[in-house]
C-alpha angles and dihedrals in degrees: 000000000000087000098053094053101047077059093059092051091051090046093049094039081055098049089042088050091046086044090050094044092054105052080047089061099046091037076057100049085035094067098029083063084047094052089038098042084049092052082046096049087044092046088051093043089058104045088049093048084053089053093051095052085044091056097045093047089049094047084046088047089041094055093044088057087046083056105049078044092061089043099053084041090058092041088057092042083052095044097039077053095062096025084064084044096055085042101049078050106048082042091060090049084056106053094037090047084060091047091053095049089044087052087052095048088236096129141048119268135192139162142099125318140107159305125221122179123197115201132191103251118233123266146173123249090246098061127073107272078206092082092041104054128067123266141199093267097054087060093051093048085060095044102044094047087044090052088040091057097044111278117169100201135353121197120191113214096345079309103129108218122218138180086283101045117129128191120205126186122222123161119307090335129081115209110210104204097322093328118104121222125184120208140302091069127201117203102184115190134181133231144067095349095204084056097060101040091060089049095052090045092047096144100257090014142109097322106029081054093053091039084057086050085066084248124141118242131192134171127203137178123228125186096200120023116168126204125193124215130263109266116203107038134120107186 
């Protein structure tokens, strides 16, 4: 009996050892997860803590860029700005310079414009042939209304005018800065040819005051009229 029980006790003491042994075990593992679970958190914690640096430091980054951007944008806005100032300017030389050549007779023309032809009137013998033939002054009267209303260039005769031109009436004959011309005499002008038509018919103008002259007077269109430059001249 006394045998059996002492069994029992060694069994029991066993099962308890093993028992013991076992929550040991698992008290161990327990707190090796925990450790191990804490070095992972921390681990985690600093890597996203590093993230999070490295992103602030990229959108800072980021918006400095934007604003240099923005900078270098305004610069060239600036610049574009000046650079469409220099052009419109350089563009109105230009086309002043152009005017001004034009105005010299120192470069080929051509466009629309006109035609206007001035004829000696008929006469008799017994009346003076003075009141009957073109003059000097009928030519400036055209000139000076054609220039008046716009016109770019005027030629007599073929003759190209320029800022030094002179006209001279002698006889029957009109010299055009050296050159003589005899009647009928053709002044061409371009420009807006509608233009220069109205100014000349202005009722008690140009042509009603040359018609009264006894000259003949006669306007015609032209699309494409082409003057050439003056040769010879050095201003």
């Amino acid at each position: 009996m006394k045998g059996k029980k002492k069994g029992k006790y060694v069994v029991f003491s066993l099962v308890f050892l093993v028992f013991g042994f076992i929550i040991a075990f698992s008290y161990s593992q327990s707190n090796k997860e925990d450790a191990n679970s804490l070095k992972i958190n921390n681990k985690q914690y600093i890597m996203e803590n590093s993230l999070r640096e490295q992103i602030i430091q990229v959108q800072d980054k980021n918006r400095e860029l934007q604003k240099n951007l923005y900078e270098k944008q305004e610069s060239v806005r600036e610049f574009e700005k000046a650079l469409s100032k220099e052009q419109e300017m350089f563009s109105g030389w230009a086309e002043d310079a152009e005017k001004y050549r034009m105005f010299l007779g120192k470069m080929k023309v051509q466009g629309p414009g006109i035609e206007v032809s001035l004829e000696d009137g008929e006469y008799n013998q017994s009346e003076d042939a003075n009141n009957y033939i073109v003059h000097e002054h009928h030519i400036f009267k055209v000139v000076d209304e054609l220039y008046i209303a716009g016109a770019t260039a005027i030629s007599i005769n073929g003759q190209r005018l320029n800022h030094n031109s002179y006209i001279v009436c002698n006889g029957p004959v009109i010299t055009v800065d050296g050159n003589p011309y005899p009647a009928p005499f053709t002044i061409t002008a371009i420009g807006d040819a509608n233009t220069l038509v109205s100014a000349l018919n202005i009722p008690g103008g140009v042509r009603d005051q040359i018609v009264n002259d006894n000259i003949i007077l006669s306007i015609e269109k032209k699309k494409q009229i082409i003057l050439e430059p003056v040769l010879g001249e050095s201003s």
